[in-house]
Backbone as CSV, one residue per row, in Angstrom:
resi,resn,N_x,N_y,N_z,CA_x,CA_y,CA_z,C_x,C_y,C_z
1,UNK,0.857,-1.199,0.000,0.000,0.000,0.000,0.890,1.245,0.000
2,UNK,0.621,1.997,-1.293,1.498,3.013,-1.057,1.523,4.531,-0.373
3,UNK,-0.203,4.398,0.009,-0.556,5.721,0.965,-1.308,5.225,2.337
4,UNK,-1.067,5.549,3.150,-1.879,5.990,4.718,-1.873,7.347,5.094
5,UNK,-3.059,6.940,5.829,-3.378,7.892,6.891,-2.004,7.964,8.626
6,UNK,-1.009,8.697,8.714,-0.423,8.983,9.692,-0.659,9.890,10.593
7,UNK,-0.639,9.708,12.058,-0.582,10.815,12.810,1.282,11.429,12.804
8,UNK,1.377,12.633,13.848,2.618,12.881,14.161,3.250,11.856,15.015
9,UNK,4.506,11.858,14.753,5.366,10.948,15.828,5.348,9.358,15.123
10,UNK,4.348,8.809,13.734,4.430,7.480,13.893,5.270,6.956,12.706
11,UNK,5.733,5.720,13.002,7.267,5.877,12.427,6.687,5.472,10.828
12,UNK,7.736,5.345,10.121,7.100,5.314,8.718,8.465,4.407,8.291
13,UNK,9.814,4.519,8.115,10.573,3.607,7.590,11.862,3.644,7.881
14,UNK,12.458,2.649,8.039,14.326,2.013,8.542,15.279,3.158,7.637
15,UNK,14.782,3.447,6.699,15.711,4.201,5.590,16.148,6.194,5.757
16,UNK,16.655,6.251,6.290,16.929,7.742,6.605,17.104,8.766,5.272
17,UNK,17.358,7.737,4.323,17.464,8.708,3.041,16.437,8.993,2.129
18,UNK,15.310,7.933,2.502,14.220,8.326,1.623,13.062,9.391,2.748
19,UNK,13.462,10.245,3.602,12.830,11.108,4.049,12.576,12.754,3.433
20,UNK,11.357,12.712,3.273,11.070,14.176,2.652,10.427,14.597,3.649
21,UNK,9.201,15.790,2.800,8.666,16.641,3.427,7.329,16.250,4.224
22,UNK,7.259,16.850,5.328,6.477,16.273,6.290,7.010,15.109,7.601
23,UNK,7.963,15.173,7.619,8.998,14.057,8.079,9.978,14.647,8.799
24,UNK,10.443,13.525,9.679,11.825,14.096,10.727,12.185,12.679,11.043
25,UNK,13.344,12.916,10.811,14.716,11.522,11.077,15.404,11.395,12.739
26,UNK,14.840,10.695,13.387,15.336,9.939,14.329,16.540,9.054,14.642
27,UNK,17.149,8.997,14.770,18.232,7.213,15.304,17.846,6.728,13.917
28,UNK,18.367,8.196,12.862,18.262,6.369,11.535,16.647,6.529,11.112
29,UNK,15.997,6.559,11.730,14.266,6.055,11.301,13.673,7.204,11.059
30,UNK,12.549,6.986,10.160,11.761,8.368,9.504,10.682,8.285,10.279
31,UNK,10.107,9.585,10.776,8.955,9.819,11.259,7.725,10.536,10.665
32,UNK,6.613,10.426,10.717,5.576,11.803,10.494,5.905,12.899,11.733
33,UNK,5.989,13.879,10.843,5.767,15.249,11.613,4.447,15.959,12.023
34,UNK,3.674,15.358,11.229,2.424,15.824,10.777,1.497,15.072,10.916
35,UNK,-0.080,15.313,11.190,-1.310,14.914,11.118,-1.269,14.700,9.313
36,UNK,-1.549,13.760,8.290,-1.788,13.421,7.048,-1.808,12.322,6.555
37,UNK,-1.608,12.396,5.408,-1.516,11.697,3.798,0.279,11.044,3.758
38,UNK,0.682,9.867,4.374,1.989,9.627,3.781,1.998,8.843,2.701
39,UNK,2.933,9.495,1.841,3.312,8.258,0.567,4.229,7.795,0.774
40,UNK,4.577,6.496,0.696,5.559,5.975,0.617,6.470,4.998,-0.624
41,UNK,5.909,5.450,-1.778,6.385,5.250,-2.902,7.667,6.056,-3.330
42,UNK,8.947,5.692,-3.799,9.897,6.109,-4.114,11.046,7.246,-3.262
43,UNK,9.966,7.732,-2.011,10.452,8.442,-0.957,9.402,8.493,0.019
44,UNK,9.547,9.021,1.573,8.682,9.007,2.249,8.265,10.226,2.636
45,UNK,7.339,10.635,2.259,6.455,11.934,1.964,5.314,11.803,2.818
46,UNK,5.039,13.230,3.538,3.624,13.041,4.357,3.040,14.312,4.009
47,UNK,1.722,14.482,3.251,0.699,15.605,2.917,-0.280,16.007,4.202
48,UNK,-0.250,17.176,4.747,-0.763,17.652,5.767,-2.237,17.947,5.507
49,UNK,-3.245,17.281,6.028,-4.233,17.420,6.048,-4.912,18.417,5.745
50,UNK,-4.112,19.402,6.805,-4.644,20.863,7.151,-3.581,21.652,7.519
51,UNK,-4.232,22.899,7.858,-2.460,24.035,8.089,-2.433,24.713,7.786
52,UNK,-1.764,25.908,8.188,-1.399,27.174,7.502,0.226,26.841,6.896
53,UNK,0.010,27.967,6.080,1.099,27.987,4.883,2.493,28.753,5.766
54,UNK,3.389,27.868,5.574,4.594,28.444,6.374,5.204,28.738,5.013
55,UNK,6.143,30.319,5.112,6.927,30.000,4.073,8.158,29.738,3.571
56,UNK,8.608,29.591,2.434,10.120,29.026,2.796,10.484,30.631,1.338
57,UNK,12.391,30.369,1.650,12.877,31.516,0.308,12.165,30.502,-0.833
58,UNK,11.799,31.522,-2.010,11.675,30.781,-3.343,10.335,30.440,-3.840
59,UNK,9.648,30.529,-2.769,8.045,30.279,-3.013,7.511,31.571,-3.803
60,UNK,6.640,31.067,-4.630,6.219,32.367,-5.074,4.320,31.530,-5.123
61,UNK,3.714,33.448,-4.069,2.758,32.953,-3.946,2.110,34.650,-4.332
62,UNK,0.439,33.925,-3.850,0.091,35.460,-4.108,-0.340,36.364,-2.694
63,UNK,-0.059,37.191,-2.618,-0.398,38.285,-1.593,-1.263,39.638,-1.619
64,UNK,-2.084,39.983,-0.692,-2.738,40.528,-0.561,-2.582,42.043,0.448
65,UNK,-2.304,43.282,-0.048,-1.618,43.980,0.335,-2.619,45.058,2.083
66,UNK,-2.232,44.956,3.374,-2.988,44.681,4.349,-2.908,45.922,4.616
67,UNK,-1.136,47.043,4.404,-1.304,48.155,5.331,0.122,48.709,4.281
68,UNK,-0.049,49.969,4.349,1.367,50.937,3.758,2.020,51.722,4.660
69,UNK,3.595,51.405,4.825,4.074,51.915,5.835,4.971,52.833,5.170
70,UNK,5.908,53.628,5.806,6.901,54.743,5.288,7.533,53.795,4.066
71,UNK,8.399,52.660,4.643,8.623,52.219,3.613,8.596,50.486,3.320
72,UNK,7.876,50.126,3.706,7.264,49.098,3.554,5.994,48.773,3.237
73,UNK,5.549,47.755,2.100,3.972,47.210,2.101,3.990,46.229,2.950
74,UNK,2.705,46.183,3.505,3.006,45.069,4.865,1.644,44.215,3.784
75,UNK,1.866,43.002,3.903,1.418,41.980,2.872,0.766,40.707,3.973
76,UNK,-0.397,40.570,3.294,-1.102,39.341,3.844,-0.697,38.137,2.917
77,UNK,0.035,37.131,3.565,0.364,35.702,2.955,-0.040,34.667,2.914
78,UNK,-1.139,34.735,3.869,-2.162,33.493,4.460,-1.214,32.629,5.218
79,UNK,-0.310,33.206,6.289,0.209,32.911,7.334,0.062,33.172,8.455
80,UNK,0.610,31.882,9.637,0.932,33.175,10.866,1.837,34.582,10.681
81,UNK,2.246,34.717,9.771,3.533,35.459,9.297,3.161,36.722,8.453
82,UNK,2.930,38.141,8.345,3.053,38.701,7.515,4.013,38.649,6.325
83,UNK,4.476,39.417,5.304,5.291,39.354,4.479,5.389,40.935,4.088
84,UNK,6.219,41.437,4.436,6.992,42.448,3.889,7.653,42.691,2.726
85,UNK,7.047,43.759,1.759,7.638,44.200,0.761,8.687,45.055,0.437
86,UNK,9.578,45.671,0.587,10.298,46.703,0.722,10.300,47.884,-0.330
87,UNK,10.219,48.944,-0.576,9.850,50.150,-1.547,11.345,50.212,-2.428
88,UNK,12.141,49.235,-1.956,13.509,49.178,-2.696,13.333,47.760,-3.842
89,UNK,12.246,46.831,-3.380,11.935,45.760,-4.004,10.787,45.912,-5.240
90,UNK,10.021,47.259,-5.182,9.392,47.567,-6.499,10.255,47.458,-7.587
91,UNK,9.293,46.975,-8.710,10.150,47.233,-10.393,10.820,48.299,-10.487
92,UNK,10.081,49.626,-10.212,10.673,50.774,-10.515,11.204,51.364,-9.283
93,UNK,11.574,52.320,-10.017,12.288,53.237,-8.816,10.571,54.363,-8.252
94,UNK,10.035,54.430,-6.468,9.222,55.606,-6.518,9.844,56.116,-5.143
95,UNK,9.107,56.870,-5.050,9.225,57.997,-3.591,8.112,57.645,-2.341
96,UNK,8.884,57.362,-1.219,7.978,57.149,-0.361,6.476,57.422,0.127
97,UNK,6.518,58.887,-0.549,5.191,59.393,-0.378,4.345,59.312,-1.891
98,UNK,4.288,58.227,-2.491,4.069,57.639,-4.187,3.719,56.378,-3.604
99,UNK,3.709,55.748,-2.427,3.853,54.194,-2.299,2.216,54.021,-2.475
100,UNK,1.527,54.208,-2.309,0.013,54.297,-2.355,-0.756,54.359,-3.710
101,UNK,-0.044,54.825,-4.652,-0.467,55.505,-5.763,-0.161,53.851,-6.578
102,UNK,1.082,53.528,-6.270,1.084,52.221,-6.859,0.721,50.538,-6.687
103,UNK,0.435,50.698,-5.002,0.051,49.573,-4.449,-0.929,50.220,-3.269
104,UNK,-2.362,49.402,-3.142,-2.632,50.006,-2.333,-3.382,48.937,-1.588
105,UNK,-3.673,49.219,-0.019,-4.524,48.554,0.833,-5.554,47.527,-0.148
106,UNK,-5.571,46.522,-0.530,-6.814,45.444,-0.920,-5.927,45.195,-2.594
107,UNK,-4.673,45.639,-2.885,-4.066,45.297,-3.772,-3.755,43.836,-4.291
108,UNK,-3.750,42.961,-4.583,-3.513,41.746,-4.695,-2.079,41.491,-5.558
109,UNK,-0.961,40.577,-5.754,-0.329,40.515,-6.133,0.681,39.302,-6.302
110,UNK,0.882,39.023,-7.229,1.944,37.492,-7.442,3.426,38.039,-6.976
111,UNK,4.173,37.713,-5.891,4.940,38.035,-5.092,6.086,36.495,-5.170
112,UNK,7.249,36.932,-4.433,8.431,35.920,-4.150,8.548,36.184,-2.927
113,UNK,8.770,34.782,-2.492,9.940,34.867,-1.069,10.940,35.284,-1.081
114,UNK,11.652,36.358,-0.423,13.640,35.986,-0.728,13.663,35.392,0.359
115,UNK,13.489,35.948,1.265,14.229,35.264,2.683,13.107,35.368,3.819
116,UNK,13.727,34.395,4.713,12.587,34.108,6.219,13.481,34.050,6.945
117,UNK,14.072,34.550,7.687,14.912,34.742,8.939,14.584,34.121,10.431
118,UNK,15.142,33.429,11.088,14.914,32.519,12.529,13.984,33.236,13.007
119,UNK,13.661,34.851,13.116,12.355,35.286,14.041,10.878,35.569,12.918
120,UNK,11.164,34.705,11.775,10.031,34.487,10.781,9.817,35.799,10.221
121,UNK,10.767,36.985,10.007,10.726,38.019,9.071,10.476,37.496,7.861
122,UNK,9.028,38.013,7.258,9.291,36.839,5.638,9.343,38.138,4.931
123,UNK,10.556,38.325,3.811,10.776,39.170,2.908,10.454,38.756,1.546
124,UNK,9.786,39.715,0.716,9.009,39.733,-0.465,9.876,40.477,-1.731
125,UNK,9.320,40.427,-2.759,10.123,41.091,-4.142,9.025,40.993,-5.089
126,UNK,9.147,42.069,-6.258,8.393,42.233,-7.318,9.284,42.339,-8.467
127,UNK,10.565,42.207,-8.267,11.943,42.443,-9.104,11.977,41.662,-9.521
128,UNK,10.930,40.845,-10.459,11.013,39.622,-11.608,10.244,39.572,-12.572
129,UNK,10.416,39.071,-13.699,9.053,39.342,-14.440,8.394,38.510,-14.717
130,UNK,8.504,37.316,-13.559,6.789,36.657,-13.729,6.065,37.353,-12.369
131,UNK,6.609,38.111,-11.604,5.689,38.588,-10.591,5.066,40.137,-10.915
132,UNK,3.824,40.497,-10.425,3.414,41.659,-11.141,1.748,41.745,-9.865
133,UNK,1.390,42.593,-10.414,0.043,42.939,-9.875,-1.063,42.886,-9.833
134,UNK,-2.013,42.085,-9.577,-3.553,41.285,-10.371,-4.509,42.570,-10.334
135,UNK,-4.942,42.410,-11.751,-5.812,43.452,-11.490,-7.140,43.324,-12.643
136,UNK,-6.869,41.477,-12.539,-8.453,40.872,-13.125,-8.548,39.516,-13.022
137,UNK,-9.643,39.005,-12.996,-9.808,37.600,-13.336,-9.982,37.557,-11.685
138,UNK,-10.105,36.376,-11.250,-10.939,35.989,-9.995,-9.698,34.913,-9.079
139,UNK,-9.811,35.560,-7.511,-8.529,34.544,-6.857,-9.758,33.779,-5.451
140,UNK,-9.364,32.435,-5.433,-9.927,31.509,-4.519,-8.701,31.233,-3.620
141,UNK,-9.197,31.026,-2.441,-8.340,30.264,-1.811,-8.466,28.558,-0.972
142,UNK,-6.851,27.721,-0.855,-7.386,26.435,-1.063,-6.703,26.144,0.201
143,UNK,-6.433,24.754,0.870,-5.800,24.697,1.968,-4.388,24.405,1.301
144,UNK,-3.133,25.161,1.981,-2.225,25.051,1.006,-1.445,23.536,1.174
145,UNK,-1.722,23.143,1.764,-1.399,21.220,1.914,-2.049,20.668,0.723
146,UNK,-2.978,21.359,-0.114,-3.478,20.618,-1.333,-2.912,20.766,-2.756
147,UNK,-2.027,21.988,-2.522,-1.301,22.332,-3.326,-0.706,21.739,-4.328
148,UNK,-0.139,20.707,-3.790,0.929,19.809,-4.637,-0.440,18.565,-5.487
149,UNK,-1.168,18.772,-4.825,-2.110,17.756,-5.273,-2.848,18.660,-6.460
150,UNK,-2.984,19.617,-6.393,-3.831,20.842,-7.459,-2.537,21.082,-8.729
151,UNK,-1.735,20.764,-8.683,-0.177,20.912,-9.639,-0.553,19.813,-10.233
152,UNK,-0.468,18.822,-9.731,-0.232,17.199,-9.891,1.267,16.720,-10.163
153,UNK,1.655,15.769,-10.731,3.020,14.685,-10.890,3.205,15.437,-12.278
154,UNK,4.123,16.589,-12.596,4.897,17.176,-13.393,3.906,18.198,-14.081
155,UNK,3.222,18.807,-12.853,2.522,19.750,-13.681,1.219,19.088,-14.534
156,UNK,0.776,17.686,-14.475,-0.182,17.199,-15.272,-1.692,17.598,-15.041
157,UNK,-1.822,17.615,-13.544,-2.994,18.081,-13.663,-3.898,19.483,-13.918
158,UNK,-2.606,20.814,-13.666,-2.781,22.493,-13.591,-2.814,22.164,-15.225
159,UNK,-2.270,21.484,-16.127,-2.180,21.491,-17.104,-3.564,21.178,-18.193
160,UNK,-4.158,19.899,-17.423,-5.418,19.251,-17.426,-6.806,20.194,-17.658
161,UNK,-6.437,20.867,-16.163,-7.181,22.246,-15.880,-6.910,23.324,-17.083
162,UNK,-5.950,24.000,-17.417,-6.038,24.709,-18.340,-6.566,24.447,-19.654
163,UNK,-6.361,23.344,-20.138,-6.655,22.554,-21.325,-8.015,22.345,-21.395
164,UNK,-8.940,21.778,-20.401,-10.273,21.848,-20.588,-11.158,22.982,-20.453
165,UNK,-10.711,24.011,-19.312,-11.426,25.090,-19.211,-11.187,26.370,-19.872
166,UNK,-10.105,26.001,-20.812,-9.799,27.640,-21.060,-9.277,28.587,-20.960
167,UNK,-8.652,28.275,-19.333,-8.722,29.521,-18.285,-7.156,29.403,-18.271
168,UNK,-6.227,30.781,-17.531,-5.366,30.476,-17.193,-5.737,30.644,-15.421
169,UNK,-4.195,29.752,-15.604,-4.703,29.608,-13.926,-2.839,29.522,-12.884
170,UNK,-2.804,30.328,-12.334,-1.861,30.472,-11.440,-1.749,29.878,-10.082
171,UNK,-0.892,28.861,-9.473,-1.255,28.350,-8.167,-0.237,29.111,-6.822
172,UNK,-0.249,29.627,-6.543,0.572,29.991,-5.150,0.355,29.235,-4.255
173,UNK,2.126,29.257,-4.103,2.495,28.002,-3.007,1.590,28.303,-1.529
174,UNK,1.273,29.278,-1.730,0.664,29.761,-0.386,-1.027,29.352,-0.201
175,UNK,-1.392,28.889,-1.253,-2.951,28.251,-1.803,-3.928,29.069,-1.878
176,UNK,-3.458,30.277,-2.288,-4.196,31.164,-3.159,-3.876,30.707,-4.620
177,UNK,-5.132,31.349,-5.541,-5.483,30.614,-6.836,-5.844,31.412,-7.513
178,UNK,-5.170,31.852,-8.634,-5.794,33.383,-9.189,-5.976,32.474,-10.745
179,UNK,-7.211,33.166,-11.502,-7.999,32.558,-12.966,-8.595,33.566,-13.761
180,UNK,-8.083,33.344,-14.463,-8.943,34.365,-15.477,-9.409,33.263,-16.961
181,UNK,-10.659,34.330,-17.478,-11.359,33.398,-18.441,-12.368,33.444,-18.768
182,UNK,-13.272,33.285,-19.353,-14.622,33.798,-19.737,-15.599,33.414,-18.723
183,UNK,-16.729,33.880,-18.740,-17.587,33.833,-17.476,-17.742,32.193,-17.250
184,UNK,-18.738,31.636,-18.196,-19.164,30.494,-17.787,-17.438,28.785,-17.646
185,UNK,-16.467,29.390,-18.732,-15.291,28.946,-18.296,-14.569,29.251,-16.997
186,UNK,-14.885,30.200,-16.455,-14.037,30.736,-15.357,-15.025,29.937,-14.408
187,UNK,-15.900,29.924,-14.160,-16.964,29.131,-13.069,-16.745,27.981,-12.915
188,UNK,-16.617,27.177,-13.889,-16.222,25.462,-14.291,-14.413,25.236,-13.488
189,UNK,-13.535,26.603,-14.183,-12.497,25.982,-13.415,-12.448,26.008,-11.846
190,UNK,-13.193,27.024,-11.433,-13.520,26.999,-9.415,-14.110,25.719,-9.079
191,UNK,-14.990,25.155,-9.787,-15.645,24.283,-9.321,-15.131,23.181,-9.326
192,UNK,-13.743,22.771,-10.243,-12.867,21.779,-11.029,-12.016,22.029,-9.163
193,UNK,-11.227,23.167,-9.343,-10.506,23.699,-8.207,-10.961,23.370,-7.005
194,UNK,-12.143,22.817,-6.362,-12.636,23.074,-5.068,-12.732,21.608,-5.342
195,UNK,-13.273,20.971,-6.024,-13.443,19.382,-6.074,-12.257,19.031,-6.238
196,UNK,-11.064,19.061,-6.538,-9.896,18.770,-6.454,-9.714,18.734,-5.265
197,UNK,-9.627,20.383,-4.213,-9.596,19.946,-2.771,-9.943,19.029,-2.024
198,UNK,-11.556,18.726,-2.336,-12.228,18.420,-1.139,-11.808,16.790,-1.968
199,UNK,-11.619,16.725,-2.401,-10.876,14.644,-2.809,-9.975,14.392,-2.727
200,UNK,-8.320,15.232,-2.843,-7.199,14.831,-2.726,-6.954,14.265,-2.223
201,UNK,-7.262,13.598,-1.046,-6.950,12.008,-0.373,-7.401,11.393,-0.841
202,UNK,-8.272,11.178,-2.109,-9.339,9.571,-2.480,-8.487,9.383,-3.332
203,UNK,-8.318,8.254,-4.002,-7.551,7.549,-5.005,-8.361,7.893,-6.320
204,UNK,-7.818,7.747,-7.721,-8.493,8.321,-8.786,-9.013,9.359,-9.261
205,UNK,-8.576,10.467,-8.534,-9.146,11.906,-8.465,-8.985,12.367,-10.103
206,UNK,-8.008,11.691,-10.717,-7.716,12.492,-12.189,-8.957,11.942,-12.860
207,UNK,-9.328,10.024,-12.956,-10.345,9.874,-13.698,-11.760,10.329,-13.000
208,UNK,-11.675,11.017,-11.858,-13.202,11.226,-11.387,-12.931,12.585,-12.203
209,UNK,-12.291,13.269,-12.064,-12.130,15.077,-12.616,-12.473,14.631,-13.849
210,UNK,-11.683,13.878,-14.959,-12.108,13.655,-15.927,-13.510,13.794,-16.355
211,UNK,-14.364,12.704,-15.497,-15.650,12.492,-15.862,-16.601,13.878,-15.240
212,UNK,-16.156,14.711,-14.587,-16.965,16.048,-14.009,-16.546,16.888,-15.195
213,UNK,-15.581,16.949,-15.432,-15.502,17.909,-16.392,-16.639,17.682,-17.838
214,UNK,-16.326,16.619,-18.248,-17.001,16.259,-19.416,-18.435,16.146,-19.088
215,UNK,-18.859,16.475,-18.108,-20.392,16.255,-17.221,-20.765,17.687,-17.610
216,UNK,-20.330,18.689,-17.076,-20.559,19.968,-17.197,-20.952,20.484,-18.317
217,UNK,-19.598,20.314,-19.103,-19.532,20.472,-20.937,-21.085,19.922,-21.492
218,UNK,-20.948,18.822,-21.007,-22.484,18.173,-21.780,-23.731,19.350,-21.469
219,UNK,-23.646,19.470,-20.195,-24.951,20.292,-19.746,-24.485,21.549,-20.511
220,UNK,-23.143,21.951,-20.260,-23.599,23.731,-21.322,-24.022,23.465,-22.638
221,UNK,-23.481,22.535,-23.506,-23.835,22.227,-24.818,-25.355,21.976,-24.782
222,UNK,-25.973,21.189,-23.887,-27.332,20.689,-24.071,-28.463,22.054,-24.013
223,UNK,-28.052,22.823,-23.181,-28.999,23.932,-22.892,-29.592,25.164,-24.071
224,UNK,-28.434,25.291,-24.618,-28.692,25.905,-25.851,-29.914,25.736,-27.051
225,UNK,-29.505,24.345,-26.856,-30.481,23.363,-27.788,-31.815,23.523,-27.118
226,UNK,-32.217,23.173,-25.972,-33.140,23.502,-25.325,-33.641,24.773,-25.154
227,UNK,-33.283,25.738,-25.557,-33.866,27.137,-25.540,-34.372,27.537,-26.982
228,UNK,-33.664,26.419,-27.925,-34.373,26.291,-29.361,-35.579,25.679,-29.498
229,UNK,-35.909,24.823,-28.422,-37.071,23.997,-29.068,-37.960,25.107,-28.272
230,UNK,-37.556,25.493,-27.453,-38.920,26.683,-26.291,-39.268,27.269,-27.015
231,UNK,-38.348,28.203,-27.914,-38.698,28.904,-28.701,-39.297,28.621,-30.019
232,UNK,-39.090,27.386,-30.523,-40.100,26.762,-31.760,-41.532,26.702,-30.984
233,UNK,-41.419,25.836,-29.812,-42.589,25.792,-29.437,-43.487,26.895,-28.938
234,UNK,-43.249,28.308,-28.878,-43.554,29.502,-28.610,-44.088,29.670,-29.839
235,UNK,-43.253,29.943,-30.588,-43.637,29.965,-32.300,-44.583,29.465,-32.757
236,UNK,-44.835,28.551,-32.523,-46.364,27.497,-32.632,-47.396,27.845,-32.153
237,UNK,-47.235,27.552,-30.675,-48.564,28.259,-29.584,-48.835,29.593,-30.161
238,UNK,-47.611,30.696,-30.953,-48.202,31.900,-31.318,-49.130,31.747,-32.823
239,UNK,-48.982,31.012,-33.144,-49.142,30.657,-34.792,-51.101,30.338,-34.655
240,UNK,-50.939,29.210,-33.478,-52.104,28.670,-33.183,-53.189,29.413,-32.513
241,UNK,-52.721,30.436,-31.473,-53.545,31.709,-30.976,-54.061,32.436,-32.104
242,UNK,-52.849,32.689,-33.103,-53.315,33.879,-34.274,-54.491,33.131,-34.913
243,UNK,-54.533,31.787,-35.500,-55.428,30.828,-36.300,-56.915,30.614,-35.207
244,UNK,-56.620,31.115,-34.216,-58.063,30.595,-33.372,-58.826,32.061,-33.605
245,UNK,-58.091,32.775,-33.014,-58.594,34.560,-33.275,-59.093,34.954,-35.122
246,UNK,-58.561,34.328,-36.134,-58.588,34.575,-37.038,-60.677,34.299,-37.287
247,UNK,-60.412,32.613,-36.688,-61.527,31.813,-36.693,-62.893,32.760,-36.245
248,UNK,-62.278,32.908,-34.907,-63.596,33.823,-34.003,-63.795,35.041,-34.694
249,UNK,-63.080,35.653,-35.671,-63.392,37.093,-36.006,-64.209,36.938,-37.396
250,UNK,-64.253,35.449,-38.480,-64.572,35.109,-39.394,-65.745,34.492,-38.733
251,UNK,-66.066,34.032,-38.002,-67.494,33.403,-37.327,-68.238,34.935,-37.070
252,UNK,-67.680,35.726,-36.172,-68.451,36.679,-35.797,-69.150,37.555,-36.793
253,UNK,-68.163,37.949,-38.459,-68.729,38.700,-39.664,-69.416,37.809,-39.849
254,UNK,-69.873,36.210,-40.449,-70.641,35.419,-40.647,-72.226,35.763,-39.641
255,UNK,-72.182,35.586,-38.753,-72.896,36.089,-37.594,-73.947,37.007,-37.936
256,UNK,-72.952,38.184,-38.234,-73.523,39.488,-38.108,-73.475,39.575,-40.298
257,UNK,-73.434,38.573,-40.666,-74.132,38.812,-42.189,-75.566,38.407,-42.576
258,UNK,-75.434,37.352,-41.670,-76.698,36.625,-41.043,-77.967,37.841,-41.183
259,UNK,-77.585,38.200,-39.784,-78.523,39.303,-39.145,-78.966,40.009,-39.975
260,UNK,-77.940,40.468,-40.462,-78.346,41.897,-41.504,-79.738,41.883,-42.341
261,UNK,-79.918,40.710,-43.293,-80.752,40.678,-43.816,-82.486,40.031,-43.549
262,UNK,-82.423,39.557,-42.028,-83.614,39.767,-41.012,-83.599,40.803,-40.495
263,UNK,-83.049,41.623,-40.086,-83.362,42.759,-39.990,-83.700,43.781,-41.379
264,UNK,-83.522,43.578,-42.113,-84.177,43.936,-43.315,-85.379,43.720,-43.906
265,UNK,-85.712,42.283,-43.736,-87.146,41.846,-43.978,-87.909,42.239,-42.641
266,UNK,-87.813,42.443,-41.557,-88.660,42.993,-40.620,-88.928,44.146,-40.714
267,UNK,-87.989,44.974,-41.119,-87.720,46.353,-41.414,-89.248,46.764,-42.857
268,UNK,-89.124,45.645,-43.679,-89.915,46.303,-44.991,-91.032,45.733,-44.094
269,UNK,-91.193,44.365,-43.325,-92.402,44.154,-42.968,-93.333,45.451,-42.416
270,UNK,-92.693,45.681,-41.395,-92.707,46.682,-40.431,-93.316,47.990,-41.151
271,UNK,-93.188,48.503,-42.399,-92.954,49.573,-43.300,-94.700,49.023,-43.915
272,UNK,-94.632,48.128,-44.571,-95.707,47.747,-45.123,-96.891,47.659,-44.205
273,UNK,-96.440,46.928,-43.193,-97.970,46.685,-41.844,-98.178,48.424,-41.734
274,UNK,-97.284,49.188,-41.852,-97.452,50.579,-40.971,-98.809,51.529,-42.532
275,UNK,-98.549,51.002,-43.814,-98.988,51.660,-44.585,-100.843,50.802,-44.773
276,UNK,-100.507,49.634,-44.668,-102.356,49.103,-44.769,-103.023,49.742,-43.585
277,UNK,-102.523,50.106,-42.641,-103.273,50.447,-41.465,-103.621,51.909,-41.187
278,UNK,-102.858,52.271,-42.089,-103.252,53.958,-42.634,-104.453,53.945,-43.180
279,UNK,-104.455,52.883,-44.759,-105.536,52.564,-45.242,-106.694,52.407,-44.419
280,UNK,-106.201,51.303,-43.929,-107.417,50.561,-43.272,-108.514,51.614,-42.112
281,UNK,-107.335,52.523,-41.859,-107.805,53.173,-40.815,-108.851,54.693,-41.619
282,UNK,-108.505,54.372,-43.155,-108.805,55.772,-43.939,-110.403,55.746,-44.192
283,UNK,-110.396,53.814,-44.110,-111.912,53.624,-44.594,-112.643,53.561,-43.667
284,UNK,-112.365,53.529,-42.316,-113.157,53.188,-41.035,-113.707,54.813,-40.687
């Protein structure tokens, strides 16, 4: 079996060299560090259930800008840890009293680690050019222990994700999730994104994603079609109202053609009775 469920402290294997992340080496023996997911295929790896995002140099995640100081952005990382930007770490060169104009309180931004120092100073940079400033498309956040599971084994599954939905999609190590993409594509990849979370411990998650994705697709394709036949069938019911009304308005002239000419013969009757009785009345 190549995955369990481990608590912290329980031992996992004799081999000190196949210890990774989530793990601590004893007398020789590998341990869980962690409440999780250990693999023990090809190294001994343990995925943390749950957790906040600690960070290390090199991570590049996204941040959320909390407060502006003389000369610092003070940055939300989804840590115990703030993250500090420095006004020397912008692309450009600005002036302290400019720091606002370019980043501001509720700013969002794809950021780097440089460094984390023993009292957890975490230092930030924008001095690269895949990091920059979001200022569209939609950011979720995931538990960042799922992270590696939302990437997949060489990038296959972020890849998966892009390929079916459309969308691009950015993962920060920190498990923020920024997407951009057309409306009803951009919806499909959150929903792809959150079901990824909430399964990453079940086995087969790629062929279950598989079959959700292609689930969805069916229903947007099908609906369309269905708003064609409403509308034929509207078309009809109107066709058939006009043909009933046509009916009742051709009955009613019939009706009243009828009439016309009893009222005509009563009319001369009427005319004639009125003239013998003149007579009649001439000789009396």
């Amino acid at each position: 079996m190549d995955k369990k469920l481990v608590i912290p402290g329980e031992f996992l294997s004799d081999d000190a060299n196949l210890a990774d992340e989530g793990t601590y080496v004893e007398e020789g023996k590998v341990f869980s560090s962690v409440f999780g997911i250990a693999s023990l295929k090809n190294h001994v790896r343990v995925v943390p259930l749950s957790g906040k995002y600690i960070p290390r140099p090199g991570d590049m995640i996204i941040g959320i800008v909390t407060e502006v100081s003389f000369s610092n952005w003070i940055v939300d990382i989804r840590s115990p840890y703030e993250g500090l930007l420095h006004i020397s770490e912008f692309p450009r060169r600005i002036e302290n009293t400019d720091m606002s104009k370019y980043l501001k309180v509720g700013d969002a931004i794809i950021t780097l680690v440089t460094d984390v120092d023993p009292s957890m100073k975490v230092e930030l940079t924008l001095n690269d050019q895949r990091l920059r400033q979001i200022k569209e498309g939609r950011i979720i956040d995931v538990t960042p222990s799922k992270v590696p599971r939302l990437i997949g084994r060489s990038g296959s599954m972020i890849a998966m994700l892009k390929n079916e939905t459309n969308c691009n999609i950015f993962i920060g190590q920190n498990g923020r999730v920024w997407i951009t993409g057309k409306g009803k594509d951009l919806e499909l990849a959150v929903k792809a994104i959150l079901k990824i979370e909430r399964e990453s411990h079940v086995s087969g998650l790629t062929d279950r994603l598989t079959r959700f994705l292609k689930e969805e697709k069916d229903k947007k394709e099908k609906k369309p079609g269905k708003e064609r036949v409403d509308k034929e069938e509207t078309r009809i019911e109107d066709k058939t109202e006009e043909k009933i009304e046509e009916k009742s308005e051709e009955n009613v002239e019939a009706v009243e053609e009828e009439k016309q000419p009893e009222e005509h013969e009563k009319a001369e009757e009427k005319k004639s009775g009125g003239i013998l009785d003149e007579l009649l009345g001439d000789e009396k």
